[in-house]
C-alpha atoms as an extended CHARMM CRD file, in Angstrom:
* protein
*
       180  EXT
         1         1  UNK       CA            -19.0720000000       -0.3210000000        7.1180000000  PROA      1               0.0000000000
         2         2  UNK       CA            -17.6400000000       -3.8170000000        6.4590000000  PROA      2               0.0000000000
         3         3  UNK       CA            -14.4750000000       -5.2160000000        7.7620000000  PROA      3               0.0000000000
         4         4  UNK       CA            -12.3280000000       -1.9980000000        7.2100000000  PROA      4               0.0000000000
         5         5  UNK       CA            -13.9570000000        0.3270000000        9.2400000000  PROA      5               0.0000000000
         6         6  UNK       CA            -13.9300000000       -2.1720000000       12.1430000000  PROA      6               0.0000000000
         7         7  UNK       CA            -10.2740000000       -2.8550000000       12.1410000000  PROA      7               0.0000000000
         8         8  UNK       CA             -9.7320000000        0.9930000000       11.7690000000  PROA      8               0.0000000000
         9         9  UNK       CA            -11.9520000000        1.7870000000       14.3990000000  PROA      9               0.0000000000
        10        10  UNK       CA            -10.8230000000       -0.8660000000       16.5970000000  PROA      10              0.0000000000
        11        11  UNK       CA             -7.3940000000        0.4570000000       16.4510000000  PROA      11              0.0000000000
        12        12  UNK       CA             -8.1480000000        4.2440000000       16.0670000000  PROA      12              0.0000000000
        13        13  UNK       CA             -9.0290000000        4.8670000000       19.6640000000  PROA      13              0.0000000000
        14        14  UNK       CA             -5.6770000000        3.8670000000       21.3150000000  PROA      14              0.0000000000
        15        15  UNK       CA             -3.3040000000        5.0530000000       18.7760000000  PROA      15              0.0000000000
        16        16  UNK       CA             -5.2870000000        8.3740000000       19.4690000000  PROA      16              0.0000000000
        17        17  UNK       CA             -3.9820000000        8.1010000000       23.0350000000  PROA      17              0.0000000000
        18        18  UNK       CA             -0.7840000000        6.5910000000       22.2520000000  PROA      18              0.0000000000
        19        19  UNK       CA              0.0810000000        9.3760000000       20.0240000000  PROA      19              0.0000000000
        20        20  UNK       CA             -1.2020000000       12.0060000000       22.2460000000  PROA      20              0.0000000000
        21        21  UNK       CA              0.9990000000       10.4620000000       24.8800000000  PROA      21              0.0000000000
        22        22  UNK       CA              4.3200000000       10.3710000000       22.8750000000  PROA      22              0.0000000000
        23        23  UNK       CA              3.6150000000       13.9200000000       21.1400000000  PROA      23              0.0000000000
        24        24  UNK       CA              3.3880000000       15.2890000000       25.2660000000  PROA      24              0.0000000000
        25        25  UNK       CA              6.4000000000       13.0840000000       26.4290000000  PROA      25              0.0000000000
        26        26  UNK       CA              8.7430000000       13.8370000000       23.1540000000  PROA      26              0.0000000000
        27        27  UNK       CA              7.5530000000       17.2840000000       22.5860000000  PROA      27              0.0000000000
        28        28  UNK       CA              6.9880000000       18.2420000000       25.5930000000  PROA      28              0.0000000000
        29        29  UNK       CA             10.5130000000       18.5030000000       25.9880000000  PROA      29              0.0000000000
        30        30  UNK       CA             11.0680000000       20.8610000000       23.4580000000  PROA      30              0.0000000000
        31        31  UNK       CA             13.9990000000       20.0020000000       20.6260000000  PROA      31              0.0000000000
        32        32  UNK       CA             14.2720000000       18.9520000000       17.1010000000  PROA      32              0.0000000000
        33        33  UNK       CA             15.5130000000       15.7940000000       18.1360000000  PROA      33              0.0000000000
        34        34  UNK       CA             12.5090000000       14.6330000000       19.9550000000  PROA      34              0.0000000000
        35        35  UNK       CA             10.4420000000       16.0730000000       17.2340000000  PROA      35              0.0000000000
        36        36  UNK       CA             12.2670000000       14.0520000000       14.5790000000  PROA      36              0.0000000000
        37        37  UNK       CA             11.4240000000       10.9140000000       16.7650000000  PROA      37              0.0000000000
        38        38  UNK       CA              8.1120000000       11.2430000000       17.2750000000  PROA      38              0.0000000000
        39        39  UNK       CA              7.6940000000       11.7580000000       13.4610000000  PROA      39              0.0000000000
        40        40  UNK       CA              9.4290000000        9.0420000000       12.6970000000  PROA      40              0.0000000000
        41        41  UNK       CA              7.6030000000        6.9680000000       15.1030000000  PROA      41              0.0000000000
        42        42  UNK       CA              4.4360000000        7.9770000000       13.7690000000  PROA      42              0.0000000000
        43        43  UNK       CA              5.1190000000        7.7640000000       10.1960000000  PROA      43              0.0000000000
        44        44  UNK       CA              6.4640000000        3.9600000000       11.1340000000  PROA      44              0.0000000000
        45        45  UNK       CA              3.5780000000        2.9840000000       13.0840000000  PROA      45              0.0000000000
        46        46  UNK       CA              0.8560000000        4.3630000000       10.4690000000  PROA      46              0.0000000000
        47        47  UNK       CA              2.5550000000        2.2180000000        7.7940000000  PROA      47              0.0000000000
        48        48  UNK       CA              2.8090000000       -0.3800000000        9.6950000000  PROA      48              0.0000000000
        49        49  UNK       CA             -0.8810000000       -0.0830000000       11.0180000000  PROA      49              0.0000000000
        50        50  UNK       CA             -1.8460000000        0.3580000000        7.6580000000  PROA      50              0.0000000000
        51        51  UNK       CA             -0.1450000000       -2.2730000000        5.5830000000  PROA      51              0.0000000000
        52        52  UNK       CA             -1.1260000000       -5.0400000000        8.7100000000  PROA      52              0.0000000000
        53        53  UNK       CA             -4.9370000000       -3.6140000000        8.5010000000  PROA      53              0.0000000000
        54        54  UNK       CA             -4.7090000000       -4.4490000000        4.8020000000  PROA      54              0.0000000000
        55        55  UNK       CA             -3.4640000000       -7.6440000000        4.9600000000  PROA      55              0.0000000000
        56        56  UNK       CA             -5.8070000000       -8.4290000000        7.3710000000  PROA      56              0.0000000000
        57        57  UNK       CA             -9.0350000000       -7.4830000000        5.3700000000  PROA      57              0.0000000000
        58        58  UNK       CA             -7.9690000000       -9.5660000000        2.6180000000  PROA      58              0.0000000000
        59        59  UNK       CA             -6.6880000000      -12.6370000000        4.7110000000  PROA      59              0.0000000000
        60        60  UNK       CA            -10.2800000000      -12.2830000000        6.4470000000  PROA      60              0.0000000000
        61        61  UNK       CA            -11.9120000000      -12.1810000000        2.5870000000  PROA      61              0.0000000000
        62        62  UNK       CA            -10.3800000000      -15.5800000000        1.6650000000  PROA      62              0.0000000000
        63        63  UNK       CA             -7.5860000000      -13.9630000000       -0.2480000000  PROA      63              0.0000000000
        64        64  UNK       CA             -3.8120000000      -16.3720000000        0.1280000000  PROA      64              0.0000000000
        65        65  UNK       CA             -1.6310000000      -13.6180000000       -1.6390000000  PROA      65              0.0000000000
        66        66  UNK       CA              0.9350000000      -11.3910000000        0.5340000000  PROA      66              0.0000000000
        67        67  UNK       CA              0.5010000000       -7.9850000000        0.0540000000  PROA      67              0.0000000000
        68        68  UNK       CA              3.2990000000       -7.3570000000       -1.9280000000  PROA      68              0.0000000000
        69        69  UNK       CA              1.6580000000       -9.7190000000       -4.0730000000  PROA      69              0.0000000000
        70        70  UNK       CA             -1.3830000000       -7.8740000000       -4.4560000000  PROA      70              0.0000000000
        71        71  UNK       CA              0.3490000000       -4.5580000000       -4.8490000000  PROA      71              0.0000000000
        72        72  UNK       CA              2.4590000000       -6.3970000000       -7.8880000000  PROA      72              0.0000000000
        73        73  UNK       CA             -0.7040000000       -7.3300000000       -9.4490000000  PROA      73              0.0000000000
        74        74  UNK       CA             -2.1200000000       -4.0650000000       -8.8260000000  PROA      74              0.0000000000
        75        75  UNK       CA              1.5140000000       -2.4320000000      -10.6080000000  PROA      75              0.0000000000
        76        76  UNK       CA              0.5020000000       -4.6020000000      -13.6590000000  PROA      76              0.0000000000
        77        77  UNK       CA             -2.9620000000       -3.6940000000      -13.6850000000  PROA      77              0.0000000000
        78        78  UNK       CA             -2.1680000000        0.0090000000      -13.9410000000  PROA      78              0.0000000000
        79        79  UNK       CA              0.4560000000        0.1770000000      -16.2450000000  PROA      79              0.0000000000
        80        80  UNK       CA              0.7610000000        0.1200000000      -20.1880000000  PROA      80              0.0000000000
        81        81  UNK       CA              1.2200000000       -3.4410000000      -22.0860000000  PROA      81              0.0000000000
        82        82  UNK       CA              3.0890000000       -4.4900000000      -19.1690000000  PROA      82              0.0000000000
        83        83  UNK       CA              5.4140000000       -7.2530000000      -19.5930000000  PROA      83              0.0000000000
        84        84  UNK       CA              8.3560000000       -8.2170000000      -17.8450000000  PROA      84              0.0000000000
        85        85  UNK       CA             11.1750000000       -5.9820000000      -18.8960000000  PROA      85              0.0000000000
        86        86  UNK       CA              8.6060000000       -2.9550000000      -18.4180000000  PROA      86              0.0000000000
        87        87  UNK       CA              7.7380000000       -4.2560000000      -14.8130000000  PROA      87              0.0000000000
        88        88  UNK       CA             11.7810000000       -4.5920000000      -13.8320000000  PROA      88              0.0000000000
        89        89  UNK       CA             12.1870000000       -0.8280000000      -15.0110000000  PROA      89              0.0000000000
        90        90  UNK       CA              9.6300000000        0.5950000000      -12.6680000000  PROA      90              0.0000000000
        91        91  UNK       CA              9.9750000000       -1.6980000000       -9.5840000000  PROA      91              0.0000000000
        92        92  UNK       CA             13.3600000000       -1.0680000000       -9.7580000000  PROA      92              0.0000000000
        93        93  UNK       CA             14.3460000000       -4.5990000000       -9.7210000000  PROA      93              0.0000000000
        94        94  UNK       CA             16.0010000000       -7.2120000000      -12.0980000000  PROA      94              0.0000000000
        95        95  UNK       CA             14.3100000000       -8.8630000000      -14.4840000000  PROA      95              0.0000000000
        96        96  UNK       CA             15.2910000000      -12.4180000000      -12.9580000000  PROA      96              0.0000000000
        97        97  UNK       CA             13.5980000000      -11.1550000000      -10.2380000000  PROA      97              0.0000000000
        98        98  UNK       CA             10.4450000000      -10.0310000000      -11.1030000000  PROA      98              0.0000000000
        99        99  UNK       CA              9.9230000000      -13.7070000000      -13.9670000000  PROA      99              0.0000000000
       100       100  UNK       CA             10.0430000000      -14.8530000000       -9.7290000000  PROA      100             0.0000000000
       101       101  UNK       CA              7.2400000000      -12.5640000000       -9.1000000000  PROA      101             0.0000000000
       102       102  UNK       CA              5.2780000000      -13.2870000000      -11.9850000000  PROA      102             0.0000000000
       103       103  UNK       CA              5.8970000000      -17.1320000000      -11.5490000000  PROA      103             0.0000000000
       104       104  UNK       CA              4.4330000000      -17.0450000000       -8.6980000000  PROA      104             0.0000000000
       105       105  UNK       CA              1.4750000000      -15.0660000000       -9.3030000000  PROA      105             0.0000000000
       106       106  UNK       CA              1.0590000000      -17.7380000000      -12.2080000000  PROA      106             0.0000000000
       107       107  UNK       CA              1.3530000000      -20.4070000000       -9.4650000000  PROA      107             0.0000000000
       108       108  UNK       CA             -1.5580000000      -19.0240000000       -7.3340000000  PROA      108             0.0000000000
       109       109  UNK       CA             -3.8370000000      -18.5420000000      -10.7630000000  PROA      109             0.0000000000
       110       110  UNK       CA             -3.2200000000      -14.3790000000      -10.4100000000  PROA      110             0.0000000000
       111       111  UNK       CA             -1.5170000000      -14.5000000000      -14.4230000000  PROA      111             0.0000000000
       112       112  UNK       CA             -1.7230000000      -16.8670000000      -17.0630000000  PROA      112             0.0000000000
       113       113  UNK       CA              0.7960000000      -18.6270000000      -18.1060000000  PROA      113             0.0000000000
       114       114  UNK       CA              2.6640000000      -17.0930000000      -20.6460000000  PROA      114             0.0000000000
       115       115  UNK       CA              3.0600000000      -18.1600000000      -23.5090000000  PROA      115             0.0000000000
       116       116  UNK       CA              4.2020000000      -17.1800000000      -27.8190000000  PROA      116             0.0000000000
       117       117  UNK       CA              7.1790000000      -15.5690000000      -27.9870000000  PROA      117             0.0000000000
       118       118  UNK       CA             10.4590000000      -16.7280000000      -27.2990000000  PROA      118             0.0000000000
       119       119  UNK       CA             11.4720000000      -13.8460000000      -25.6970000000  PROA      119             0.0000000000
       120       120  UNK       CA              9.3040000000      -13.4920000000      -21.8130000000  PROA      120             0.0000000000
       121       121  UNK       CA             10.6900000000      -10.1890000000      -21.3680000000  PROA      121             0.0000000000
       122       122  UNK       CA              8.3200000000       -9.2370000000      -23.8660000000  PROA      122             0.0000000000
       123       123  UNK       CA              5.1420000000      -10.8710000000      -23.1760000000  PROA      123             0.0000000000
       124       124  UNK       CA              2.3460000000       -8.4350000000      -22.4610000000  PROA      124             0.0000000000
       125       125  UNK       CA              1.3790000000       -9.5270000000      -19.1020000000  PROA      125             0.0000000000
       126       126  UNK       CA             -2.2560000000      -10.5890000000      -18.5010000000  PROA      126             0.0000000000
       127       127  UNK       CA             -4.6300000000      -10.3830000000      -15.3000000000  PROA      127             0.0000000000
       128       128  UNK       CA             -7.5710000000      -13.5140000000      -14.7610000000  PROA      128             0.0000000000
       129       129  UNK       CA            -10.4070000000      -13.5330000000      -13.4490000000  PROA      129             0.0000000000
       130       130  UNK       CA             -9.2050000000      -14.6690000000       -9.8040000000  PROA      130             0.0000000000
       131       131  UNK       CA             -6.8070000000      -11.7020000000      -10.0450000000  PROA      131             0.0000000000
       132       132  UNK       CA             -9.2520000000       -9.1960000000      -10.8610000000  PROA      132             0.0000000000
       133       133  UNK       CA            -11.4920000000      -10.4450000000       -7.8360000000  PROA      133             0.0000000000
       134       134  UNK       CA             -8.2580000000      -10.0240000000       -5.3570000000  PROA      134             0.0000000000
       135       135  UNK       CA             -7.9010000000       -6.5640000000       -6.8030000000  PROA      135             0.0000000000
       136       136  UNK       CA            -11.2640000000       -5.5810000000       -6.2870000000  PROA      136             0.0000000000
       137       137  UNK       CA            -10.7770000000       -6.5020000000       -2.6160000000  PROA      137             0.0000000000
       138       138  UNK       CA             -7.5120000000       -4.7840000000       -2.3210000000  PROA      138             0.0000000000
       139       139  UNK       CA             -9.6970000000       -1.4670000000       -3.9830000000  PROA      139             0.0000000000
       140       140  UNK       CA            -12.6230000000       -2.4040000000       -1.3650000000  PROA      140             0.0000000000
       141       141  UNK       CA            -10.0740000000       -1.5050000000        1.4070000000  PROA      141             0.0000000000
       142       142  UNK       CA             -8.7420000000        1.7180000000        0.1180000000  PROA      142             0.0000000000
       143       143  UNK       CA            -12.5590000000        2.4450000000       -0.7930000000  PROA      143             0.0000000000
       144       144  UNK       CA            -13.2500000000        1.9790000000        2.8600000000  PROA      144             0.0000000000
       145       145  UNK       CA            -10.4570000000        3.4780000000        4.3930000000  PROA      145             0.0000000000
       146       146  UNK       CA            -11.1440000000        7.1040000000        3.8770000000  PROA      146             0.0000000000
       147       147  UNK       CA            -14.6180000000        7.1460000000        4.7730000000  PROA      147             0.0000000000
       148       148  UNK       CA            -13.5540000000        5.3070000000        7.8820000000  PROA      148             0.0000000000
       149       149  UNK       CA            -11.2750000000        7.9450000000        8.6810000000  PROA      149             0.0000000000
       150       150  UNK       CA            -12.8830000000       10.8610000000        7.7230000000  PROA      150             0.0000000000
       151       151  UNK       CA            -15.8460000000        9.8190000000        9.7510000000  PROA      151             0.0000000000
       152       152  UNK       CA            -14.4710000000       10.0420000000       13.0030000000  PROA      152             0.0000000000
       153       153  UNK       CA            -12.1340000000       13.2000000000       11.6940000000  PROA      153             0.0000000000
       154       154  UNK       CA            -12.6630000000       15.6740000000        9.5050000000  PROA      154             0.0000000000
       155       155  UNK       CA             -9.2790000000       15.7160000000        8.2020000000  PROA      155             0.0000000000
       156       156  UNK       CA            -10.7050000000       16.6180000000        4.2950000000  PROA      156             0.0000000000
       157       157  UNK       CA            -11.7500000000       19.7460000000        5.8850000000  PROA      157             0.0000000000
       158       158  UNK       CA             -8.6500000000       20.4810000000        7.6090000000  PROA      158             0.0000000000
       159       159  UNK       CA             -5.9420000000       21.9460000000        4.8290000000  PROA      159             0.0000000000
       160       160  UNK       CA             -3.2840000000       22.0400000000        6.7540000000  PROA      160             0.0000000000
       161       161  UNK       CA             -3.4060000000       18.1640000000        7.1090000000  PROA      161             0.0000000000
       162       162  UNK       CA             -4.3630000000       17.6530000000        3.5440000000  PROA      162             0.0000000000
       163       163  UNK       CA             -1.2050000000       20.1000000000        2.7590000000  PROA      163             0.0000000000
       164       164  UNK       CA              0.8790000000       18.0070000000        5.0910000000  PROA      164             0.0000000000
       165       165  UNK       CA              0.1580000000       14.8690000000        3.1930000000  PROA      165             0.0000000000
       166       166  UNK       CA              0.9760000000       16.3120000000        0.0150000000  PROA      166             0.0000000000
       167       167  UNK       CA              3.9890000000       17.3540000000        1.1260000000  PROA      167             0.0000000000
       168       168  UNK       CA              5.3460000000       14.4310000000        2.3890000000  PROA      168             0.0000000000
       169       169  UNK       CA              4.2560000000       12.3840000000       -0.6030000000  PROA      169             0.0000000000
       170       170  UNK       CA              6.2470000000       15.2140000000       -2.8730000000  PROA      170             0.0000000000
       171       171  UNK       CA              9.3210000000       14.4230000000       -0.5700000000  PROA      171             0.0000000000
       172       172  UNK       CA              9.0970000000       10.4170000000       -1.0220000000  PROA      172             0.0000000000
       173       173  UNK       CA              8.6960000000       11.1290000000       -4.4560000000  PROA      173             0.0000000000
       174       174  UNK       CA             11.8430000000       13.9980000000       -4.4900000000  PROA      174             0.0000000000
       175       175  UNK       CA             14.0510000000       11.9870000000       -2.2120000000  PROA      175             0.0000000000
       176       176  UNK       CA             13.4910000000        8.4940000000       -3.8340000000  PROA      176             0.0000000000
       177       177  UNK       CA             12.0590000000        9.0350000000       -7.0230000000  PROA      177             0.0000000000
       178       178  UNK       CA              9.1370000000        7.0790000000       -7.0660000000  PROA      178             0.0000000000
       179       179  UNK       CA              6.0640000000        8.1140000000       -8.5350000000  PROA      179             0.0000000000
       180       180  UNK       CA              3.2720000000        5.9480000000      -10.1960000000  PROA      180             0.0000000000
C-alpha cells in the first residue's frame, strides 16, 4: 500500500513498545494521576504522529501547502456556498483573518481570485483544479490510513475500541463545540 502504509508501519512497531512501556511504568503504579498522564501522552503523541505522517505523504507527493492549508481547503470543499463570512463563523476566527487564509490559498493557485461583488465577505468561494488534486491526496491518506491500521489490528472488530473513539470524539465535540 503506497506511501501511507509505509510511514504507518514504519512507526507502528515502536510506538507499540513505547506505549506498552509507559502504560506498565504509569499504570503500573496504580492512580488516576498516572492514568490521566499516560492518556494524555497518548492522545498527544497519536495527533502528533498523525498530523506529521500526513504532512509527510503530501510533502513526499509534490504537494507545497501546510496542512492547515489543506484542511482549510478541505473546510471549503465541504461546506455550503462557502464564502468568507460563512468560513469565519465555523473556524471560529475573524473574518480579517481567514481573507489571510484565502489570500494565500489564491497565492499558491488553491482558489481563484475573487472577483464581482464589492462585498468579499460574500463571494462564494471556489476550488481549481490544482486544489482539487491536493485534496484528492489529502483523501488518499485518510483512504489509506484505516486499512493500514486495521491490517495489523483488528480494531473494527473490537467494540470496545470503536466505542472508545466515539466517545472521545462526543467529548471534543461536548467540551469545545466543534462538529463538522
Amino acid at each position: 500500500m503506497a506511501i501511507c502504509y509505509q510511514l504507518f508501519h514504519s512507526n507502528i512497531v515502536y510506538r507499540v513498545d513505547l506505549y506498552a512501556t509507559l502504560r506498565t511504568q504509569i499504570l503500573g503504579r496504580g492512580n488516576m494521576s498516572n492514568a490521566k498522564t499516560l492518556i494524555n501522552k497518548l492522545l498527544v503523541d497519536v495527533f502528533n504522529r498523525i498530523f506529521n505522517m500526513e504532512e509527510e505523504y503530501l510533502h513526499r507527493a509534490g504537494c507545497r501547502l501546510s496542512l492547515n492549508e489543506v484542511h482549510f481547503l478541505e473546510i471549503i470543499r465541504n461546506s455550503e456556498e462557502p464564502n468568507m463570512e460563512k468560513l469565519a463563523k465555523k473556524l471560529r476566527m475573524t473574518t480579517g483573518s481567514t481573507t489571510f487564509a484565502i489570500s494565500r490559498l489564491v497565492q499558491k493557485k488553491c482558489l481563484p481570485r475573487p472577483n464581482g461583488s464589492d462585498d468579499r465577505r460574500k463571494i462564494i468561494l471556489e476550488i481549481t483544479a490544482y486544489g482539487e488534486s491536493v485534496l484528492k491526496l489529502h483523501d488518499q491518506f485518510h483512504n489509506e490510513i484505516v486499512p493500514g491500521l486495521l491490517s495489523e489490528y483488528q480494531f473494527d472488530q473490537d467494540e470496545d475500541f470503536v466505542r472508545a473513539l466515539e466517545n472521545v470524539g462526543q467529548f471534543f465535540t461536548k467540551k469545545y463545540g466543534y462538529d463538522e
